[in-house]
N, C-alpha and C positions, 0 to 999 in steps of 0.2 A: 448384528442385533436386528430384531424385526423392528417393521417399518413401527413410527408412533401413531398412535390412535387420530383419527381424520381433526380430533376435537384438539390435539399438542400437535400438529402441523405446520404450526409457530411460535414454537415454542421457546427458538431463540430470539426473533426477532420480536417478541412482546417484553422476555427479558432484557434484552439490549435495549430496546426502550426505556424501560425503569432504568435501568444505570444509567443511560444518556443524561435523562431526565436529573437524576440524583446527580452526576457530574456537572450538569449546566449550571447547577447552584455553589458558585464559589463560597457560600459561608458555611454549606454542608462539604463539599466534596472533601476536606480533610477530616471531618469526624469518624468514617467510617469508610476501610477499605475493603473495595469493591472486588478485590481478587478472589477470594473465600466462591463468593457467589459464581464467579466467573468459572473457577474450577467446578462448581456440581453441576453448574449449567452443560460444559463437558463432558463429564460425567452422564447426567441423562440422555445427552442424544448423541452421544457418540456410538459407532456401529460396533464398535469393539466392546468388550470386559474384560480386562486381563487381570487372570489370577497368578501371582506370583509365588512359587513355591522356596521358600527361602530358609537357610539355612545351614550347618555344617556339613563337610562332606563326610559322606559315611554315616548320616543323619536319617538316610532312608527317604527322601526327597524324591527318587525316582520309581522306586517301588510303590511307594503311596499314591502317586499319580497311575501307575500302574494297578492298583489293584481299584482306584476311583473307576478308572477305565474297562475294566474285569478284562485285559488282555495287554499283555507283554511286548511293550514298542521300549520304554528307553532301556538302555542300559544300564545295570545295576549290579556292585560287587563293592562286597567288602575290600577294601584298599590301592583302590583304584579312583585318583579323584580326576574326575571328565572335567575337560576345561569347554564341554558343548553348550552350546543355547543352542535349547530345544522349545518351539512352539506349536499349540496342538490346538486345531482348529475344526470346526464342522466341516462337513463337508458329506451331501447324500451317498447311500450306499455304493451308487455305480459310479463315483469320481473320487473317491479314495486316491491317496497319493500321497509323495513325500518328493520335500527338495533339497537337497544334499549342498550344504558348503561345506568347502575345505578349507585349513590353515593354509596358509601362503610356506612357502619356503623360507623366507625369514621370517616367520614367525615361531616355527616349528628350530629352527636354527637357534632361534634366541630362548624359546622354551627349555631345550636340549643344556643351551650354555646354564642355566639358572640353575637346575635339577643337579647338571654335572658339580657346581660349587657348592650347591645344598649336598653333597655325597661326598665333596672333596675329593673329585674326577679331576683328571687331567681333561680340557674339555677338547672334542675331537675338533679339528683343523679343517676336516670336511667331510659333513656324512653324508656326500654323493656318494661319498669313496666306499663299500665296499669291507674294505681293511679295518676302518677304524670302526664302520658300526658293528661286525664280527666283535673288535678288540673292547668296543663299549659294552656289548649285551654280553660277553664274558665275565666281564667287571658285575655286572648288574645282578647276573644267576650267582658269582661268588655271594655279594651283599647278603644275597636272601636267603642261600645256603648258612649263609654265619648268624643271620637272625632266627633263623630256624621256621623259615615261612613266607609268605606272602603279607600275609596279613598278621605276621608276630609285633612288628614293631613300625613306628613312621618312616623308622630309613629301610626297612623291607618295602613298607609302600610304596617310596619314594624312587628304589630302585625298581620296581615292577610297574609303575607308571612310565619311566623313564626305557624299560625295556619295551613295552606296549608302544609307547612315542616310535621307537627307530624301526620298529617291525612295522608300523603303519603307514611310515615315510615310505620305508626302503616296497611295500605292497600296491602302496597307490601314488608310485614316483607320476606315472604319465598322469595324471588326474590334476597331480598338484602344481600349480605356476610359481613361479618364481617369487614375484613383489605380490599380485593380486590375490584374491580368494574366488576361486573357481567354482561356479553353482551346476548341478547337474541336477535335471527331471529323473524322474523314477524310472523313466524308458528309455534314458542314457545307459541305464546299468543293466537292460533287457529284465526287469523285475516285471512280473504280471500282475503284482497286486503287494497292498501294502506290507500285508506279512513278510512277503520274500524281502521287499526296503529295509525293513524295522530290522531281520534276523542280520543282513549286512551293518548296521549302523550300529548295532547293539551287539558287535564281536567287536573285544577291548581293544584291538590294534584297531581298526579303522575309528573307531567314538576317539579315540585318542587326538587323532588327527582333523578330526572335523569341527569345523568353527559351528557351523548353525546348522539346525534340522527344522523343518516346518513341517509338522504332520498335520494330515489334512483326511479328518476321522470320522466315521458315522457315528456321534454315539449322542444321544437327547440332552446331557449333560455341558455339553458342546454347544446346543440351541443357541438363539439368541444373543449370537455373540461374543459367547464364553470363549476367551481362551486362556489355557494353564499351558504357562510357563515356568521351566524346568532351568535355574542354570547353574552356575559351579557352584562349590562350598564359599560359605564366607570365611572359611581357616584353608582353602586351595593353598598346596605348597608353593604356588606359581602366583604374586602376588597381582598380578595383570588379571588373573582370574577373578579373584577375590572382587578385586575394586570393579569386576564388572557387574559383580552380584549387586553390592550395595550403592552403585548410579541406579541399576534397575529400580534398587526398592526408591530411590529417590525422585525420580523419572514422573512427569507428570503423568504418562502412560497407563503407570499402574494404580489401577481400581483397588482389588484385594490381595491378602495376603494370607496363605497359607505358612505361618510359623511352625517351622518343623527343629523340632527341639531334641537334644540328645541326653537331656537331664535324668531321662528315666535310667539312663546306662551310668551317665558318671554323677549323679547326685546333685549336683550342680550347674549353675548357668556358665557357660564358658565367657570371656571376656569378649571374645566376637559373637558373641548370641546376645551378651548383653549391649553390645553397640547398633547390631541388629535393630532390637528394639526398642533404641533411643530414632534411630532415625527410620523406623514406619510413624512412631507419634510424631514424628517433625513433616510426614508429608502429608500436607491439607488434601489431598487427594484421595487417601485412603481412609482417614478419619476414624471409626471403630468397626472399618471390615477387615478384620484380623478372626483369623483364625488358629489357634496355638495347641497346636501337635506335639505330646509328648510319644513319640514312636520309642519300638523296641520295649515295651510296654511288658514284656514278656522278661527280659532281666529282673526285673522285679519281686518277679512272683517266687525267688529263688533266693531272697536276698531282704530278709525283715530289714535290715537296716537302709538298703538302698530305698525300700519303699516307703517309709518313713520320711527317709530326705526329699524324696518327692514330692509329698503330703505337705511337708512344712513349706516346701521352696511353691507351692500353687497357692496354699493359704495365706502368705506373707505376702508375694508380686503380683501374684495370678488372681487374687479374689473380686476385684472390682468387672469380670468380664464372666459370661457364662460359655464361651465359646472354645472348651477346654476339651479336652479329646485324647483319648490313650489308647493308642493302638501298635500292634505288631503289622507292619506292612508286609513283611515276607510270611508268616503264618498266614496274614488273610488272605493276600493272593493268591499264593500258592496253594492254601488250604479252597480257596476258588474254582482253582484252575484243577488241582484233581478231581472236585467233586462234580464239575461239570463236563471234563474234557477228558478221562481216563475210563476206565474200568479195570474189571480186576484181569481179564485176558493182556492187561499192558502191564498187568504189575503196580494196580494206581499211579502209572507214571514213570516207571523206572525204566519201563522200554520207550517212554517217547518221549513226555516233557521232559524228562531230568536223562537224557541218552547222553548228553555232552559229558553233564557231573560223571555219569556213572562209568565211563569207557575210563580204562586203564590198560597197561603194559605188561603189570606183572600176574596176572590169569586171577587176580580180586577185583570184585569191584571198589568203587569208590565209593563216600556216602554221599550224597548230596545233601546242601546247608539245608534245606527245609527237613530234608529224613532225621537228623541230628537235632533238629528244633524240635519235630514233632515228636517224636519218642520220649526227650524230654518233657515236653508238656505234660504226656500221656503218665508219665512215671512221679515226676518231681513237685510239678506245680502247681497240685492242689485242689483245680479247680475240677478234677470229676469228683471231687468226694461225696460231693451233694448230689451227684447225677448215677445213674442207673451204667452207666459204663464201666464194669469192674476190668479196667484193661491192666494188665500185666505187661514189661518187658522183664527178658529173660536176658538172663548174661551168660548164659553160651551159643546165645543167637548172635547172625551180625546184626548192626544196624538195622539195613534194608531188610533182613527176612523180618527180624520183629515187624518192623514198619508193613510190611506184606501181609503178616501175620496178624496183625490188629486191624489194619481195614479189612482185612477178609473176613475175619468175625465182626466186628460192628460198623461197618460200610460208614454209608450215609448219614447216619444222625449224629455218630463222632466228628464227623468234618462242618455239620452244621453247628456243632455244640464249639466246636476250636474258631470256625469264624466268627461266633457268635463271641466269646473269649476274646477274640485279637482287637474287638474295637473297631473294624472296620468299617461295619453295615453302620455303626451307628454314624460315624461319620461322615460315611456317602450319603444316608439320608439327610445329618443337617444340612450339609454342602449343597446338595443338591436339592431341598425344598428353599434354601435362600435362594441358590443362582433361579430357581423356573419360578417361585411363590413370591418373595419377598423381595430380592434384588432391586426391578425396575420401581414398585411403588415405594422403597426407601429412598433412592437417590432422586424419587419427584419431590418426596417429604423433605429429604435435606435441602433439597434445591428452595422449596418453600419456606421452610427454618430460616434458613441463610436469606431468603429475603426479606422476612419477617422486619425482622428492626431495619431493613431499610425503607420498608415501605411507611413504618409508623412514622418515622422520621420525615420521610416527604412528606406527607400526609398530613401531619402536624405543620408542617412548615406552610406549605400552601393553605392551610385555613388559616394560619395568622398572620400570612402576609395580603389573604385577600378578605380578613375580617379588620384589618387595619385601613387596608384602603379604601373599604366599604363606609367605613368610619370617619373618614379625611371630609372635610368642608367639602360643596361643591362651587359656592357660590365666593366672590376674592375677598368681601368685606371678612367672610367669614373662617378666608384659610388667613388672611392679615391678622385676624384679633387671635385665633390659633397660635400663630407664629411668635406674635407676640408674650402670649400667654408662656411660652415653653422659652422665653429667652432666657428668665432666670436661673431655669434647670439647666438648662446648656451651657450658662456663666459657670454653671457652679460644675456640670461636670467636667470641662475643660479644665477649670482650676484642679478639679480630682486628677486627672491625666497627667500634668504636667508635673505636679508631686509624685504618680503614681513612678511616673518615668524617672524622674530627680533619683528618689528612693532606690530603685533600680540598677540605677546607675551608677551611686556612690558603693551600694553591697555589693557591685560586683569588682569594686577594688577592694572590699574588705576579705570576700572571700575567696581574693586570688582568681578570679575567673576572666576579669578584662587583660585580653592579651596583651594589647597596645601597653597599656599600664605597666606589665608586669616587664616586658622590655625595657621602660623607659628605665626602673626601677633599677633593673639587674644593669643598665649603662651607668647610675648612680655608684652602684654598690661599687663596681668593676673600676671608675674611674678614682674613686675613695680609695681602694685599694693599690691603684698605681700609682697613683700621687704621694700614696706613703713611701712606698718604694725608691721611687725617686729622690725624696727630700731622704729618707734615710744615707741615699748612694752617692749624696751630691753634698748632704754635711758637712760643713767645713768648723772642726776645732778653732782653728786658728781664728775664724771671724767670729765666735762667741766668745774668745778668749779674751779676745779685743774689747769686746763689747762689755763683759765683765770688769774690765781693767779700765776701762772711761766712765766706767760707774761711780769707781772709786779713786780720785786721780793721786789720794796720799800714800796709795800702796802698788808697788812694782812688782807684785804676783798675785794670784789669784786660787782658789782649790777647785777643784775637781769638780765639787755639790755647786759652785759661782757656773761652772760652763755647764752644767746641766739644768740649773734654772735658764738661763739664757735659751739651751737646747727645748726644752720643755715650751717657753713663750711661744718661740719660733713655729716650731711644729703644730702647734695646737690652733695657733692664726692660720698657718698655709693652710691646715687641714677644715679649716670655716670658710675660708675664700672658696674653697672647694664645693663645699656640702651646701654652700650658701647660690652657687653658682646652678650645681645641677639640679637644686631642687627648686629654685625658678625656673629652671628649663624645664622640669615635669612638670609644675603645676603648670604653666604654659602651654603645653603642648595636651592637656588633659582638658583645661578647660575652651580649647578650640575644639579638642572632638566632642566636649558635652553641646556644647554652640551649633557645630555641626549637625549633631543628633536629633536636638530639638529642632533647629529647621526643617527637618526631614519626619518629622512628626504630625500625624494629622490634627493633631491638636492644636498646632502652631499655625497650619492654614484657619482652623476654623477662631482662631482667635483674633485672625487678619477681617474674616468674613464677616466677624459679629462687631468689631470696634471699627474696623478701618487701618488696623496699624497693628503691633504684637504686642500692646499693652507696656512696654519700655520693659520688656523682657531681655530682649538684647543688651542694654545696657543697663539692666540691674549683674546677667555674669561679667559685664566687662566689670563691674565695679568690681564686683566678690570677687575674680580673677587677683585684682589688685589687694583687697584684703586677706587672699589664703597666702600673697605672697610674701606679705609683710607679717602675718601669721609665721609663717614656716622658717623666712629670716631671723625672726627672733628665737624659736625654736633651735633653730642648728647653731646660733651663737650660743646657747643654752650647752648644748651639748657640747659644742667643741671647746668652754671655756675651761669644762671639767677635767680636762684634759691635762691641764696645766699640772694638777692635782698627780702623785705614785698613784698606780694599781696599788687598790688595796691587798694584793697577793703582791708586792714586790718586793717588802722587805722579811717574807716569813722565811722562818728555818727550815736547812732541809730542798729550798728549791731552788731552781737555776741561775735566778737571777741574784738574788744575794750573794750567790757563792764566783757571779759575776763580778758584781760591785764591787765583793772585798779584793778580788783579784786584779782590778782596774785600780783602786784607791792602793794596793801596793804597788802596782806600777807608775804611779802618777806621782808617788811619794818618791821618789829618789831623787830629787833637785827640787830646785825651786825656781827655775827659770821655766821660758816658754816650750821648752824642747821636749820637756820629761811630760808637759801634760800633749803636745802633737806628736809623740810614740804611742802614744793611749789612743789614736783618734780609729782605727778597726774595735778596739774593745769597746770603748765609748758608743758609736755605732751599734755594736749590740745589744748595750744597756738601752739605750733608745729602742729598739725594735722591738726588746722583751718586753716593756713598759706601752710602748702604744701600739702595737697589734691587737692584741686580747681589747684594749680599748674601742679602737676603730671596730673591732669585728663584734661587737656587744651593739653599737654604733649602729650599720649596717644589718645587722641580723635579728636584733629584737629591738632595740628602742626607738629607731629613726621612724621604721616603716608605724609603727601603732602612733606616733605621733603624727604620721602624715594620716593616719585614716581616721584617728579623730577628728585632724582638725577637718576634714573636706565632710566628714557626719555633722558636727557640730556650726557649720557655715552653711553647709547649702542646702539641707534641709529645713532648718527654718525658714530660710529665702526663699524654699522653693513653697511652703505653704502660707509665707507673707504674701509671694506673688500673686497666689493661688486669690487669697481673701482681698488686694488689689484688683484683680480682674472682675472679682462678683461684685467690689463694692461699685464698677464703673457701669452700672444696670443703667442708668439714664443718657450716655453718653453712648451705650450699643441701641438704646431705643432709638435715639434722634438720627442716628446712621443709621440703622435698619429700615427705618419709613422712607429713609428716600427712593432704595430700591424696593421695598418688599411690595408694590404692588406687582410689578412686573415678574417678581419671583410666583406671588402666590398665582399668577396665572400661566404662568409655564409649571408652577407645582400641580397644578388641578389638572392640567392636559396632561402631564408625567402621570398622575395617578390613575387619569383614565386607562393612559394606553399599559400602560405597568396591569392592571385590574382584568382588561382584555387576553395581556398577554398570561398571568398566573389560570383564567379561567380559560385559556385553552391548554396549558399546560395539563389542565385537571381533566377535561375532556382527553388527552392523550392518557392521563395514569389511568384514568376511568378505564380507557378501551382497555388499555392492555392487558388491567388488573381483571377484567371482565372476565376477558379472554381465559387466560393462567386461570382462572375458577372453575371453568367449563372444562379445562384439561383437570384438572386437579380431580373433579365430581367423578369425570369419566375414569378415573382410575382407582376413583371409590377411596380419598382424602379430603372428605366436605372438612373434616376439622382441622386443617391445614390450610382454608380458605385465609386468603390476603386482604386485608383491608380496603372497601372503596370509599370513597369524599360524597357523603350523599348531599344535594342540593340544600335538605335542611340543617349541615352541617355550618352554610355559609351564611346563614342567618345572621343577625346581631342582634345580639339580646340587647332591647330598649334603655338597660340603663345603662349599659355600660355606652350607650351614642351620647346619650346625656351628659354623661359624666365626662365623656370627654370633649365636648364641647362647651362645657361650661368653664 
């Protein structure tokens, strides 16, 4: 990029200033992050501009850049997806160049294996060898044979990529190393000039095999900076490719983005075109330098319905941007490169640019893809109807003579009239009036933008912490009577604090959010639940049986319904000792961490500060500690007494437990001694388990917990605003302690507010320079209305009443 104007010469070091500045202030620095800025700052004075051309392969990606260029450096072909990063740089006319890397050998190895399982290859063993790569690209010409092409189907692609791979290994074995990736100068290769580079790099077995290209290009478009970057599809069948594209777009490197889109050909966004451009809006670095290329723009014209779907798919995604663009990349370039670089003694082409297309074996020519495009144009697609061009193709011509045959008769202004068609020219001039007109003064605008609200911010900050200090007493009687004056608002806000915290801290066990809590809970619930287990596993018939039979000492047996009241008593007490046990332990353990909390509260220092003590704050929770427990005591005897009581589902028809009961009461029924009811004592067991599971778990899962978070709402938030109205009413007992120190304080406050006052007014001298500064660049690039806010001297004034009023 050219150097910055004498007047932004420091332009980052005025900006790192204001952030400094803006960081130094711990009550702003979390308001507002400073990364945003940080990237445009990058952004403006970085020497680079990378434009990133991004999209599907076979998207036209490389020909686009190719016809920006109006000459033929990457390579480009229907069904061939290049796994190159290619980058293209200025560079004056007499140092033109290119610098060639290659894949490594295992990389090209591990490429091979991928492709071969995408193909359902047996994958070769080693393509050093000779053998196998013969016996692969065998395989590979079958493939394409059965698909009927090259370019007929993904696995014709896929095989013709894969043949291109082992033809470029097995061509440039000495070149390529083993582990590393091998770079060669353009006079490694005895090339004299970039053309000869670009024709070697751009024949599909060597692009195959080459990691990275850096051209290095005369072209005005390149100025400044520019560079377009070229790299695989983001649908590459090699997925190491792919995920290189979209680091790229993510990459803080990249500036812009050329979106080269394939919508025009399939009607719709593909689901990697749509992830595409999820993650350019996710990079703060590109922000709205998007560029979005509908290429192949020419299917269209052929196809009412395809162009339709394109209309709707730009007006629904597409409408909030104007930087929209429809072009034919192989029309315009090509339709370029005849009209400047043929004539009719070449055949427009057919003896030298398109020499490769057109050579054949069996005494015809071939067509080449542009001769095939343009004839169609000229015939099908509509657009000379309104032009002076009555061109004709005839169907007992081939191809190429028609093609011969219509630039002979209408030359030149058909080829302007088709580039003019393909959407090219329009696009090299947006492109290219942003990178040379617009570019540098947007990214100083964003740069400015993006500081905008951090300047207001300091800005405001520094006049109300130096119109507050301005405003401070200077003299002690009168920072004392001050002091004094604000002790009441300070009783009372402190009381607000310690409520606000209390409140805090109880919703956040109501809403499940204190972890601590929710542990202690889940050890409650877990413990409740074992201890059932236990007392179910450890039941003993025989000692309720007893106990039933000393109830009543006139009778020498007992029924079934005697040992299951007994059973009932039993369990419903264990299961209270329990509930009674752990939930002292949590309220215990909950009201140490709120005791904890609040000492760790700066409200709790400044309530030491202003009384001398913490107001009998510590032992107002130990008290309530002891009241939630005698609270929650009574509560889980509550619960656990109901216990005693059937599930109201125990005796319904129809379900398990009845059909238990009756099954236990027949087995119980066969004697009347102690024996026939301890054969019952497993089914017994289970009558107990059907009857208070569902209980306990009703217990534990909705009634216990709403009852603990009432009571700790309905106890310590009124405590915590009784405390609150005990601390305000102790106003004369913080006065009588505060006068002992506050003389000493109010003259350590006044020398504080001095040097504090000093220190903000030189702060403001330093936003002052810098913001100065950054104005004086900003003019020079002609953004007076992007000017940054400065702290004019009469900003720090103090309006007379408002001194008044605060000293009264």
């Amino acid at each position: 990029m050219t150097e910055l104007l004498p007047q932004c010469s420091n332009l980052a070091g005025n900006v790192n200033s204001i952030i400094e500045l803006f960081k130094g202030e711990s009550s702003l620095r979390n308001q507002q992050d400073t990364s945003k800025i940080e990237i445009a700052l990058q952004k403006a004075i970085s020497p680079k501009f990378e434009i990133v051309f991004a999209g599907a392969f076979s998207a036209g990606k490389s020909m686009l850049i190719n016809a920006l260029l109006e000459r033929e450096l990457l390579y480009s072909a229907e069904g061939h997806a290049t796994g190159t990063e290619c980058y293209i740089e200025y560079a004056e006319a007499d140092e033109e160049r290119v610098v060639l890397t290659f894949l490594s050998e295992v990389e090209i190895r591990t490429l091979v294996d991928t492709v071969c399982q995408n193909l359902q290859l047996t994958n070769p063993s080693n393509i050093n060898s000779p053998e196998y790569c013969s016996q692969l690209n065998q395989y590979c010409q079958k493939i394409i044979e059965q698909e009927g092409g090259e370019g007929k189907s993904e696995r014709a692609k896929q095989a013709q990529g894969l043949k291109l791979l082992i033809e470029g290994f097995t061509q440039n074995r000495e070149r390529i190393h083993t582990l590393h990736n091998a770079t060669y100068s353009m006079e490694q290769f005895h090339f004299s000039n970039l053309a000869e580079a670009a024709s070697f790099a751009r024949r599909g077995s060597n692009s195959a095999v080459l990691k990275r290209l850096e051209y290095y290009c005369h072209h005005p478009l390149l100025k400044d900076g520019n560079v377009l970057v070229d790299l695989p599809g983001i649908d590459a069948p090699v997925q190491k490719d792919a995920a290189l594209a979209y680091r790229k777009i993510e990459h803080p490197d990249t500036s812009a983005v050329v979106c080269v889109l394939k919508a025009a050909s399939a009607g719709e966004l593909a689901t990697e075109e749509t992830e595409l451009l999820e993650k350019i809006r996710s990079n703060a670095g590109i922000r709205d330098r998007v560029f979005y290329v509908f290429n192949r723009i020419d299917e269209t014209w052929y196809s009412a319905q395809l162009k339709q779907r394109l209309e709707n798919l730009i007006q629904t995604q597409f409408r909030d941007t104007s930087r929209i663009y429809k072009t034919s990349g192989l029309l315009g370039f090509y339709g370029y490169q005849v009209k400047n670089q043929t004539n009719i003694n070449q055949r427009y082409g057919l003896d030298s640019i398109f020499t490769e297309s057109v050579k054949n074996l069996g005494g015809e020519e071939e067509t080449p893809q542009f001769v095939s495009e343009f004839n169609n144009y000229c015939a099908n697609s509509g657009k000379l109807l309104a032009t002076p061009f009555k061109v004709s193709i005839h169907g007992y011509e081939t191809p190429n003579k028609n093609y011969f045959r219509v630039l002979s008769e209408w030359g030149t202004p058909l080829l302007e009239q088709l580039i003019a068609d393909s959407g090219i020219e329009e696009f090299r001039t947006a492109i290219t009036r942003y990178l040379t007109e617009e570019k540098r003064p947007q990214l100083f605008a964003n740069l400015a933008d993006d500081l905008q609200s951090l300047c207001i911010t300091l800005k405001n900050y520094y006049q109300g912490i130096y119109s507050d200090l301005e405003s401070q007493p200077r003299e002690i009687e009168a920072m004392k009577a001050l002091e004094l004056n604000h002790l009441n608002q300070e009783l009372k806000e402190v009381g607000e604090k310690l409520t606000k915290h209390i409140d805090g801290y109880v919703n956040a066990v109501v809403v499940n959010s204190d972890k601590n809590f929710e542990e202690d809970f889940k050890k409650l619930k877990a413990r409740m639940v074992s201890r059932l287990d236990e007392l179910l596993n450890t039941f003993s018939v025989k000692n309720a049986y007893s106990q039933a039979t000393l109830n009543h000492p006139r009778n020498a047996t007992a029924p079934l319904l005697a040992v299951l009241v007994e059973a009932f008593y039993y369990l419903s007490n264990q299961l209270e000792d329990v509930l009674i046990e752990e939930s002292t332990s949590l309220i215990s353990r909950f009201c140490q961490r709120l005791l904890d909390a609040v000492r760790q509260g700066d409200y709790y220092r400044q309530i030491y500060r202003l009384l001398g003590n913490d107001g009998h704050l510590e032992n107002q929770l130990k008290q309530l500690e002891l009241q939630l427990i005698h609270a929650l005591v009574s509560e889980a005897r509550t619960e656990c007494d109901r216990y005693v009581r059937e599930n109201h589902n125990f005796y319904n028809e129809g379900t398990f437990s009845i059909f238990q009961f009756r099954q236990t009461v027949q087995q119980t029924a066969q004697g009347y001694d102690c024996e026939s009811i301890l054969g019952a004592e497993p089914a017994i067991r289970q009558l107990l388990k059907l009857d208070f599971e569902p209980k306990v778990s009703v217990t534990i899962q909705k009634n216990f917990r709403q009852t603990i978070n009432n009571t700790l709402k309905n106890q310590l938030i009124p405590m915590a605003k009784k405390q609150a109205d005990t601390i305000l009413q102790q106003f004369n007992q913080a006065r009588s302690y505060l006068e002992q120190t506050l003389e000493q304080e109010a003259a350590e406050k006044i020398a504080n507010n001095a040097r504090k006052q000093e220190e903000i007014h030189q702060k403001i001298e330093d936003y002052n320079q810098a913001i100065n500064s950054l104005n004086t660049c900003l003019t020079a690039m002609g953004l007076q209305k992007n000017h940054l806010p400065v702290i004019g001297e009469q900003e720090l004034e103090i309006v007379p009443e408002v001194v008044n009023h605060s000293s009264n």
